[in-house]
LUMFIPA-243173 format. One record per atom (N, C-alpha, C, O, CB): x, y negated, z negated. Coordinates in steps of 0.2 Angstrom, whole numbers, plus 5000, padded with zeros to 4 digits. Atoms other than C-alpha are relative to their C-alpha. Glycine has a CB too. Example, Ala and Ser with C-alpha at 12.3 -4.5 7.8 and 13.67 -1.06 7.14 Angstrom:
! LUMFIPA-243173
500450065000;506250224961;500449945000;500949954997;499550004994;499650065001;506850054964;499649954997;499949894996;500249985007;
! end
This chain:
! LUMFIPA-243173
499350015003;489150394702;500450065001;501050055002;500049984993;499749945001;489650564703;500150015008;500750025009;499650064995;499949994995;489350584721;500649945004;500949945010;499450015002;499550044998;490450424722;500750014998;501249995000;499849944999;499449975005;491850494711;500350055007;500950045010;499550064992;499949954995;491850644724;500449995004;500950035006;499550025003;500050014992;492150564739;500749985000;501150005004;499449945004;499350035002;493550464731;500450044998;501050024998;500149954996;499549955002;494350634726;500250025007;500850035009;499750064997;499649954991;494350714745;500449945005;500749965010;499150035007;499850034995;494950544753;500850004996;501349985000;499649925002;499350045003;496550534738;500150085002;500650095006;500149954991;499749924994;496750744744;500249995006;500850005008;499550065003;499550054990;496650664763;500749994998;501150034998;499649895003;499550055001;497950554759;500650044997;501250035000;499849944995;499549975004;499150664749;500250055005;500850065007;499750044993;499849924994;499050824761;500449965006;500949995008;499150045005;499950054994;499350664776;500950005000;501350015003;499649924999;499350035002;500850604767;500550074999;501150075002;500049954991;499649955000;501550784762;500250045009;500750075011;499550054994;499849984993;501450824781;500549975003;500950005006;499650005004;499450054996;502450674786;500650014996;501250025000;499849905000;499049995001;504050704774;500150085002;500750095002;500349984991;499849934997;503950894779;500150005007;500450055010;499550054998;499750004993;504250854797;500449955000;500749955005;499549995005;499650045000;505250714793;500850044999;501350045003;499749954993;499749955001;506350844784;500250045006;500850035009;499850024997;499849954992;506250974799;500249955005;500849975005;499250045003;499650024995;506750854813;500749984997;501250005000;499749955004;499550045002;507950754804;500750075000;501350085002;499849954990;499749944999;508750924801;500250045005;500650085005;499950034997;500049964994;508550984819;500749975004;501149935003;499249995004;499450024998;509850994832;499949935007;499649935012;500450075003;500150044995;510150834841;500049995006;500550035009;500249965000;499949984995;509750804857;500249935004;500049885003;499450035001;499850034998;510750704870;499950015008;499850065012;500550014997;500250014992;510450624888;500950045003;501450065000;499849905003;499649964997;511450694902;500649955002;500449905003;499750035007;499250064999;513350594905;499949974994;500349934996;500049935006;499850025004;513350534890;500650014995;500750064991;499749995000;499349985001;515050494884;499950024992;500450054990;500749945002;500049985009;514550524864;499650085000;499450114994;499449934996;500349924999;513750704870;500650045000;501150025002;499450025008;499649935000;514650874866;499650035005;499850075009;500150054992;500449944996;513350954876;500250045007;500850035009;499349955002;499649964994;513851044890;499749965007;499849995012;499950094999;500050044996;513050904901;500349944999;500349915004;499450005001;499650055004;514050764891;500650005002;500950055003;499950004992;499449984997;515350684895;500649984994;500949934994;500149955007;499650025005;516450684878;500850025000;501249994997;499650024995;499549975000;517750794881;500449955005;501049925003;500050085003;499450044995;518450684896;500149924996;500649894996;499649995012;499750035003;518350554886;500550004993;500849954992;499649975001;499649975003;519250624871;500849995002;501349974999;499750074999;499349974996;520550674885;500449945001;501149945000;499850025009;499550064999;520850504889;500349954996;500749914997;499949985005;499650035007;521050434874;500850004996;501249964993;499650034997;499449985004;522350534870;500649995004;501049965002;500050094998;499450024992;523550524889;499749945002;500149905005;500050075008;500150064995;522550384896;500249924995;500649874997;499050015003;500250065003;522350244883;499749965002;499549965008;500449985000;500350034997;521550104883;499350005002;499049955004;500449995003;500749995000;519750184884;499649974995;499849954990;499850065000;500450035004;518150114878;499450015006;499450045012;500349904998;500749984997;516250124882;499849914998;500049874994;499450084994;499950094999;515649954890;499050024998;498650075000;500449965011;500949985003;513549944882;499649925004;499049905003;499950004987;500350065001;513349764889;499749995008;499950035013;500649944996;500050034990;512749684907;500549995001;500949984997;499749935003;499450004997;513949684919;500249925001;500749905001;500050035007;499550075001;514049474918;500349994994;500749944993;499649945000;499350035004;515049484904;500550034998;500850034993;499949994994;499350024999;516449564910;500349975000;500149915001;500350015002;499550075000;518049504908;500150015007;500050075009;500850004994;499850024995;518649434925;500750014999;501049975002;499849945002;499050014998;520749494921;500050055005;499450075006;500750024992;499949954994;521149614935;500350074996;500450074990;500649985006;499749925001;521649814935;499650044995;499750094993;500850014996;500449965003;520149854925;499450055006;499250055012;499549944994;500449944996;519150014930;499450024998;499450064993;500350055000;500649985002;517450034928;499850075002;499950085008;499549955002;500249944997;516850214927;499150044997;498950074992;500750064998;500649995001;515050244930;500050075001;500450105004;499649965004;500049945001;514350414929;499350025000;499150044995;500350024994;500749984996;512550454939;499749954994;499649974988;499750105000;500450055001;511650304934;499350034999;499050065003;500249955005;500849964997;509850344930;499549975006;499249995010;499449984993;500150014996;509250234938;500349945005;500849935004;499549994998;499550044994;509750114955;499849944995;499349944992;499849995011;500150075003;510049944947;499749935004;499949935010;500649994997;500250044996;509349804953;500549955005;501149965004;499549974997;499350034995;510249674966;500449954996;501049934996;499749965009;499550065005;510649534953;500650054995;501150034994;499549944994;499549975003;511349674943;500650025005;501250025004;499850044996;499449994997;512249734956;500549965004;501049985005;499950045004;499650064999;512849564964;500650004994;501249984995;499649935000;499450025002;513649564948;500650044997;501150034993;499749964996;499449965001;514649714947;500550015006;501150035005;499750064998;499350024993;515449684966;500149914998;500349885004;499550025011;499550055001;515949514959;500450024995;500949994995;499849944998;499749985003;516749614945;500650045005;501250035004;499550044996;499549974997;517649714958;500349955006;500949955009;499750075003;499550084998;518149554967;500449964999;500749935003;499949955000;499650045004;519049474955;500550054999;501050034995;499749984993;499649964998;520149634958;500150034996;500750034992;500649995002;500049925005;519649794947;499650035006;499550015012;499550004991;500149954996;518949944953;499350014996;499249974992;500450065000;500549975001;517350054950;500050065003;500050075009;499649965002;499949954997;517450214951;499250054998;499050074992;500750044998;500549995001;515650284954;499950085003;500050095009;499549945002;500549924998;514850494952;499449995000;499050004996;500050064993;500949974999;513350514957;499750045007;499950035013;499649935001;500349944995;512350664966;499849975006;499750005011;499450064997;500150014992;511850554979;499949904998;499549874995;498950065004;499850045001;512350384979;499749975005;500249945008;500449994999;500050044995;511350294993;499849954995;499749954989;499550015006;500450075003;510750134990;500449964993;500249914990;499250034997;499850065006;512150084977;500649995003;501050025006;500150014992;499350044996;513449954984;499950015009;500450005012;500850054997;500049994995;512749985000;500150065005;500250065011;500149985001;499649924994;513250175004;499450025001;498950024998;500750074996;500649964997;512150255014;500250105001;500850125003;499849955008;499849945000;512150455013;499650045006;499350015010;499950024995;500449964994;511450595025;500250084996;500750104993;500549995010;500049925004;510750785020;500450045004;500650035010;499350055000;499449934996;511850935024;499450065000;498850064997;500950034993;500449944998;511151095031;499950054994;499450084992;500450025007;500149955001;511851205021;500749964991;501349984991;500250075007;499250035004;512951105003;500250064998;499950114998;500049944994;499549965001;514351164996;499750044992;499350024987;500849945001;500349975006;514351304982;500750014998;501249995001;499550065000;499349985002;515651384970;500550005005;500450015011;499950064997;499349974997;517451404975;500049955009;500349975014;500050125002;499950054993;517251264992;500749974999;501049964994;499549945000;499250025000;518851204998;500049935000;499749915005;500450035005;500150104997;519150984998;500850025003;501250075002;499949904992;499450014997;520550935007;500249915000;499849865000;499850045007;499950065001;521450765006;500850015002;501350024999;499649974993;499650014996;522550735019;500450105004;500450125010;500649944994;499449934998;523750925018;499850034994;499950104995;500949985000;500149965006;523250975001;499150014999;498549985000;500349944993;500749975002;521851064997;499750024992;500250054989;500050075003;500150005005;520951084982;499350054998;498950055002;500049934998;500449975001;519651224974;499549974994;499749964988;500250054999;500750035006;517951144966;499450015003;499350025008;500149934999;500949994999;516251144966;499649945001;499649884998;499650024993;500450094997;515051014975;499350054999;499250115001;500349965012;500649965000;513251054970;499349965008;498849975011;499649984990;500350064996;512750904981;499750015007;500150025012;500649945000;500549994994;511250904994;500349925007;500249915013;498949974995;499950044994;512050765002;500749965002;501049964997;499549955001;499350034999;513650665010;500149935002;499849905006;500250035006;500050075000;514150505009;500349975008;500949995009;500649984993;500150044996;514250395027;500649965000;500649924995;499549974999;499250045001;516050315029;499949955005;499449955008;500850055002;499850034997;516550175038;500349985005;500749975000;500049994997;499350024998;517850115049;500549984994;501149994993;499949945006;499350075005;518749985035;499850074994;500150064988;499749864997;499949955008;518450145020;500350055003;500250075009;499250044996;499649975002;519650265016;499550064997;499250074992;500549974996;500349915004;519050455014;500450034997;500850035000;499750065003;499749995005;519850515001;500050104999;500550134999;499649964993;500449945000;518850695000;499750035005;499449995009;499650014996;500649994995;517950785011;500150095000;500650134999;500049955008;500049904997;517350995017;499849975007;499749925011;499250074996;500249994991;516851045033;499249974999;499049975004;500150105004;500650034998;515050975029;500149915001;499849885005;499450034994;499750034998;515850805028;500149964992;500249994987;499649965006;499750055003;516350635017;499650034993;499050044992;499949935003;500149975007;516450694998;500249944997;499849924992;500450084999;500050055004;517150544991;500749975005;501249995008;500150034991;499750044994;517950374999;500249944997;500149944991;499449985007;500050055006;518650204994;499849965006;499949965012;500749984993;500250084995;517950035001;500249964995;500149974989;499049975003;499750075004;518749854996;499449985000;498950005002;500549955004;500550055004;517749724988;500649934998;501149934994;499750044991;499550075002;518649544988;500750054998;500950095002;499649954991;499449995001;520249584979;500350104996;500950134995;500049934994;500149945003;519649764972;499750045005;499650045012;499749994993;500249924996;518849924976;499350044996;499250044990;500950074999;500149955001;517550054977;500450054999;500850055003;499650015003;500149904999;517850254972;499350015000;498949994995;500550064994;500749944999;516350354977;500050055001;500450075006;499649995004;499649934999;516350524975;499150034997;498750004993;501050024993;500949974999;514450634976;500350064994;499950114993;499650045012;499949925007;515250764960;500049984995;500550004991;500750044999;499850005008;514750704944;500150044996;500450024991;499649994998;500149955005;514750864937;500650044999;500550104998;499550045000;499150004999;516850884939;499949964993;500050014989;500649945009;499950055007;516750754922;499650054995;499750064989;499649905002;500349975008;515450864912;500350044996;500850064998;499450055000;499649965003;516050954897;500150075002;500650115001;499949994994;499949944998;515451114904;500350035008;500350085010;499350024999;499549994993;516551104921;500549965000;500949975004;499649995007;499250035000;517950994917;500550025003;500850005008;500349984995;499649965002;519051134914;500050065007;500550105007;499850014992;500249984993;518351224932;500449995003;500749945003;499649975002;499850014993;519151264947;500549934998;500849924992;499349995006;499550055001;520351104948;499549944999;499749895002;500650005008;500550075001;518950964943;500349954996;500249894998;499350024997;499750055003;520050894930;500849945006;500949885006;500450054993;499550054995;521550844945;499749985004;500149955008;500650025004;500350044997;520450784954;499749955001;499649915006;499950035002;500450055003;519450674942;500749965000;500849905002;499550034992;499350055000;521350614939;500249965005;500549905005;500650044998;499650034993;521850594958;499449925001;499649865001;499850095009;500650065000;520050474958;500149944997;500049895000;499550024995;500050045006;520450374943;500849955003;500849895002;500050054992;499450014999;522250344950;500349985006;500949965007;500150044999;500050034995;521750304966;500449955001;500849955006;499649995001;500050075000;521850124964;500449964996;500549904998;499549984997;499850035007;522650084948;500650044998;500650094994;499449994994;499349985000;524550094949;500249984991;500550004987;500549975007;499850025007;524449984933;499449984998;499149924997;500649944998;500750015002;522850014926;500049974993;500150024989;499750055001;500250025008;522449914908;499650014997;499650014991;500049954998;500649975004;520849964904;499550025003;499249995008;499849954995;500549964996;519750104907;499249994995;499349984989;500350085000;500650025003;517850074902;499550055002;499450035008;499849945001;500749974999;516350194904;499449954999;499349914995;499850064994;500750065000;514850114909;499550034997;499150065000;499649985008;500549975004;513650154895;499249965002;498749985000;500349994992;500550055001;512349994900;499650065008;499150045010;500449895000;500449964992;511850124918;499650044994;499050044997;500750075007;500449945004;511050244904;499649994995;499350034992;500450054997;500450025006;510250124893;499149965005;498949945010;500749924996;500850014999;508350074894;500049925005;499549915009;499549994992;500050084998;508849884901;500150015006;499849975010;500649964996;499750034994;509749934916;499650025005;499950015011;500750015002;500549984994;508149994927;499949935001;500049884997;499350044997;500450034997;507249884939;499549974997;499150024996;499850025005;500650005002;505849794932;499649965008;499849965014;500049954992;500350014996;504349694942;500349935002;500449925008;499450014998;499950074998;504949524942;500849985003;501049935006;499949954994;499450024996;506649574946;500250045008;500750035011;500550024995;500249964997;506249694958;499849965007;500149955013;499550034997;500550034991;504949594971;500349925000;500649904995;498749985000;499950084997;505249414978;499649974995;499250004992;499749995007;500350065005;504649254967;499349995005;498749985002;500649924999;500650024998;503449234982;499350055000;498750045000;500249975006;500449925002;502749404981;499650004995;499050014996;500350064997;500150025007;502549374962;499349945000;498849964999;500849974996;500550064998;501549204966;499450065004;499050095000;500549925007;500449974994;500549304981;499550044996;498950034996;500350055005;500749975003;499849444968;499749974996;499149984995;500050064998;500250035005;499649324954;499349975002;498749984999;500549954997;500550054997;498449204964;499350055004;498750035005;500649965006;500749974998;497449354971;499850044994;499350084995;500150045007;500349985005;497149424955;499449954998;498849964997;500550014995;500450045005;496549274947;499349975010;499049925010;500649924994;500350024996;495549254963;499350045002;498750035003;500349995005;500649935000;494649414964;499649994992;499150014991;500650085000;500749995006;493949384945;499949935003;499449955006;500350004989;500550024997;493349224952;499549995004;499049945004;500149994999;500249974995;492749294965;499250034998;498650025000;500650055003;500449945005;491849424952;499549964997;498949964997;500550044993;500450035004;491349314942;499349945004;498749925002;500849954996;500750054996;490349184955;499450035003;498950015004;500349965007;500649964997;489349344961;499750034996;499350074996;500150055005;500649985005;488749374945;500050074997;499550104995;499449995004;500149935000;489449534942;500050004991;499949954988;500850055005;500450005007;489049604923;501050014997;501350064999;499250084997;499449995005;490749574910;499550014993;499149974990;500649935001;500750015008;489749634893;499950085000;500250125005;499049945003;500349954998;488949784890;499350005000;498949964998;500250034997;500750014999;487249844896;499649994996;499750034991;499850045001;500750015003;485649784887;499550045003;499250035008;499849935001;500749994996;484149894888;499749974997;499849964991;499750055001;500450065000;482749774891;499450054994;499350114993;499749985010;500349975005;481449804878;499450035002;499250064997;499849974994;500549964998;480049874888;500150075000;499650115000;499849995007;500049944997;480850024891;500250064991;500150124991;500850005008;500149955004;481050084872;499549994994;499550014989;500650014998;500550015007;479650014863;499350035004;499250055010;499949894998;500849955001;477850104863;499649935000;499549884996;499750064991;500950055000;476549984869;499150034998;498950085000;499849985011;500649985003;474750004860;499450005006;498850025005;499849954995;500749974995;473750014877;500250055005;500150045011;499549945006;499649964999;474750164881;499150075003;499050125007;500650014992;500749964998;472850244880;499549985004;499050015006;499550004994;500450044995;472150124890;500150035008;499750045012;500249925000;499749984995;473350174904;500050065001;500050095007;500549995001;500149934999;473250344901;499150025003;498950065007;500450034993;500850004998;471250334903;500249985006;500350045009;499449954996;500050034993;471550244920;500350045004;499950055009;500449945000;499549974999;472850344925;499250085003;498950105008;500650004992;500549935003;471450504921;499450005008;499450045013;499449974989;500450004997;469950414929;500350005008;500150045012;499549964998;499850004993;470850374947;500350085001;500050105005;500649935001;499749934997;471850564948;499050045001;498950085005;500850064992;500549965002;470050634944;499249985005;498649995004;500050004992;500850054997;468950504957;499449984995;498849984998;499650055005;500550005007;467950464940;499949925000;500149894995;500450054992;499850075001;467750274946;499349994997;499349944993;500249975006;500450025004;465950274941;499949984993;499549944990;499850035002;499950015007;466450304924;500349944999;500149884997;500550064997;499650084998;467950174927;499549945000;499449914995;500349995008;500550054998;466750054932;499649994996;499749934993;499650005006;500550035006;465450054918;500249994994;499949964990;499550045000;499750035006;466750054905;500249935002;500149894997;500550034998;499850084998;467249894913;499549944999;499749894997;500149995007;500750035001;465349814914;500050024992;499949974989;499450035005;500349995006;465049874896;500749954995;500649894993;499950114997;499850075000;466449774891;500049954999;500149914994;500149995001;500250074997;466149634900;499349974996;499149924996;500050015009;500750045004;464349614889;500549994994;500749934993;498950054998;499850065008;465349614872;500649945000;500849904995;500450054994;499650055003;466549494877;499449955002;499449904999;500849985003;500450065001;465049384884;499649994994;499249944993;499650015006;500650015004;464149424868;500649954994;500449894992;499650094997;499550025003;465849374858;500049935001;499949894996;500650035003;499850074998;466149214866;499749955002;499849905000;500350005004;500950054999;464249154874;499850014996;499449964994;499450015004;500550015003;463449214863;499250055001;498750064998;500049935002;500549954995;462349334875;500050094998;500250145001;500349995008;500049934999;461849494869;500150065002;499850075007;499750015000;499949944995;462549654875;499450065001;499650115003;500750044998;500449965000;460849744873;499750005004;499350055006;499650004996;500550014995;460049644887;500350025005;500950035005;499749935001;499849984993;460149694906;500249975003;500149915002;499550025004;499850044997;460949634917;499749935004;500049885007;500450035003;500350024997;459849554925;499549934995;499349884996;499650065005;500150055007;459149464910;500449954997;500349914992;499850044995;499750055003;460549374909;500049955004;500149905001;500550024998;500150064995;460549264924;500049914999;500349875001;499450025002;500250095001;459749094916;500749994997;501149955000;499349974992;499450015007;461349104902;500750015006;501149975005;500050084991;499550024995;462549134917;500149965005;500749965008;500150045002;499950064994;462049004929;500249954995;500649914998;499349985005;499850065001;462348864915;500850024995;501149974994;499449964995;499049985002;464348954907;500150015005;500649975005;500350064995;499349984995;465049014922;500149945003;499749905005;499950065005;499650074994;466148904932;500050015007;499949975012;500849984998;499649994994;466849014944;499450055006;499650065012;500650054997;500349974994;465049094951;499549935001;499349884998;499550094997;500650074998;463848974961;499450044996;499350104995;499749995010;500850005000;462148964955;499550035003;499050065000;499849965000;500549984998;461149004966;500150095001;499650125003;499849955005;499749954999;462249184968;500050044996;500250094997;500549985000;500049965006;461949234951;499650064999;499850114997;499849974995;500549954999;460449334954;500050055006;499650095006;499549975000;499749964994;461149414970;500550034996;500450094995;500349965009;499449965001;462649464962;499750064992;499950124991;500849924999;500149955004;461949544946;499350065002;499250114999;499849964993;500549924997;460549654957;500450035003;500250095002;499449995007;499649974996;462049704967;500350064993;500550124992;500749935003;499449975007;462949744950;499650054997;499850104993;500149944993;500649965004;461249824944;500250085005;500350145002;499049955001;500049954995;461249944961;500650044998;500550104996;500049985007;499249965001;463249994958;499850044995;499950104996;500649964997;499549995004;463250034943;499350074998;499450134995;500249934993;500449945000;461450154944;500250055005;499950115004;499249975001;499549924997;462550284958;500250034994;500350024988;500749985005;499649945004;463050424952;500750015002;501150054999;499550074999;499450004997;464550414963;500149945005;499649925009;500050075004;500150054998;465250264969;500750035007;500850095007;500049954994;499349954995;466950284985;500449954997;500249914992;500049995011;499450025004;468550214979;500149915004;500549875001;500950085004;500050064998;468250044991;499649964996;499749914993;499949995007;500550075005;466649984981;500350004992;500149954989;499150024999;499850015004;467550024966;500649954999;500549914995;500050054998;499450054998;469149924969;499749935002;500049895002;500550025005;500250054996;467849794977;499749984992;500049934990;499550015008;500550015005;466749794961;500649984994;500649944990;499350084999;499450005007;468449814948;500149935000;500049904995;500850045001;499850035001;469049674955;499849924998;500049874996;500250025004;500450085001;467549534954;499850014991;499949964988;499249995006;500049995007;467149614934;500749954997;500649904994;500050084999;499650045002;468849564932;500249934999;500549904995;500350035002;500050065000;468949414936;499449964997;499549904997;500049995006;500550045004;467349374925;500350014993;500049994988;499250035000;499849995007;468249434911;500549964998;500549944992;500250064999;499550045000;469849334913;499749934998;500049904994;500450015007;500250065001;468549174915;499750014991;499949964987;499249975005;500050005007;467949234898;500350004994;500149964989;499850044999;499349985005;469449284888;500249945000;500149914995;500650045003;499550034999;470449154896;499949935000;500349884998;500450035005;500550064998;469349004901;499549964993;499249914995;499650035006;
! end
């Protein structure tokens, strides 16, 4: 009782020390300084984009942070969607449905460090990209800013470049039904820690302004930074893809399964951990064969063989072998008769060597044995 007392003392200590650890780090983080992803418009951080939106709150109007799928924009015109390095590329139904958004005649003005692959822009590396103090140019005017960007956006005949250095297209617009891309490879003109940079604020303005002489409502694409708007698998591969691996999964476990492979765990068989009682027997055997000791072998086998005849016939193990003869020609089944007395002078000769060779003993083992089996078993 006492030692059960005990036990129930150290597990209610367990438990207390457990619980005191969890609200002391509960405490400590809850109190630590938060931490924020990169573009996001609710971040101060100096990778956050809060200031520019603050900014435009105040001269732009009309801002707001959009958290939903892009099918449930509104379809009115002159809205401007402003995406801001997306984490990840979105898949094609989502992006079908942000170029019918810009169909219905709004815009999209998308930062990102290397924008292939969304909306179809394709990019190309530069040798040597642009660093501090690079010069853009757009049309006659020149502007001083920072491009960190490994690569250059690919223009078109029917798109309008907008930007660009001497390594090439910095940011461009392309139609869409009734609306527009902006693309521009400089997210980091919008963070709070370079807004205020080189000229990155007129220039984020010249962007936004592009398009939208009467713009009504500006939106941050918050739903690019949320866990939803990645690729998954089913939206990703083909339906027939999907079918393809499904069908060879389950073909392969039946595959598995018809050859008999082992689902389960191992069973050792019981031979291998149980102790058999003629462990002495074999080890004797074992002894006389390494040691050529078959004459010994051999006569333990004959001495034997009288007590189970004495056992079971009835026939004394005192008498000779050769005295036994009458009593073995009417029990045995399996020797002839008239054989009996040839075969126990034979038996008589063996077994008086003092050395026998390893053939007559395997020749002689084997017919003992077999009188024993009729005995025992018969």
């Amino acid at each position: 009782m006492l030692q059960g007392l005990s036990k129930n003392r150290g597990w209610i200590w367990f438990a207390a020390i457990l619980i005191l650890f969890l609200l002391c780090s509960y405490f400590i983080l809850s109190k630590g300084t938060k931490t924020y992803l990169p573009y996001d418009s609710h971040s101060p951080s100096p990778t956050g984009i809060k200031a520019f939106y603050t900014y435009a709150q105040k001269e732009i109007g009309g801002i707001g942070r959009w958290e939903e799928p892009p099918s449930k924009l509104s379809g009115s015109e002159n809205q401007l969607l402003l995406m801001v390095e997306p984490y990840t590329v979105p898949n094609q139904k989502i992006m079908d449905e942000y170029i019918a958004f810009m169909e219905q005649g709004n815009t999209i003005l998308l930062l990102m460090s290397n924008p292939d692959s969304m909306f179809g822009l394709n990019t190309n590396y530069t040798e040597s990209p642009s660093s501090d103090g690079q010069i853009f140019m757009e049309s006659s005017k020149e502007y001083r800013a920072q491009n960190f960007s490994p690569v250059r956006i690919e223009h078109e005949e029917t798109d309008e470049v907008l930007l660009n250095d001497e390594h090439g297209t910095v940011a461009l617009k392309r139609n869409f039904g009734q609306g527009s891309l902006v693309v521009s490879n400089t997210p980091e003109w919008i963070t709070n820690d370079s807004i205020l940079k080189e000229e990155h604020l007129k220039l984020l303005l010249y962007l936004l302004q592009k398009d939208n002489q009467a713009l009504n409502v500006l939106l941050i694409d918050e739903y690019i930074h949320g866990e939803n708007s990645g690729s998954t698998f089913t939206t990703t591969y083909p339906q027939w893809f999907i079918v393809i691996i499904i069908q060879g999964v389950l073909w392969t476990i039946l595959l598995l399964w018809n050859r008999g492979k082992r689902f389960g765990p191992i069973l050792v068989s019981r031979e291998e951990t149980v102790r058999f009682s003629d462990e002495n027997l074999q080890a004797l055997a074992a002894w006389h064969i390494k040691g050529n000791r078959y004459q010994d072998s051999l006569s333990i086998q004959a001495d034997y063989l009288k007590f189970a005849y004495q056992e079971k016939w009835g026939i004394p193990s005192s008498k000779e072998w050769m005295d036994r003869a009458d009593q073995l020609e009417r029990k045995s089944k399996i020797m002839d008769p008239k054989s009996v007395k040839i075969f126990l002078h034979d038996l008589t000769n063996i077994l008086a060597k003092e050395k026998i060779t390893k053939q007559e003993y395997l020749l002689w083992s084997k017919k003992l044995d077999q009188l024993r089996k009729e005995v025992e078993e018969g």
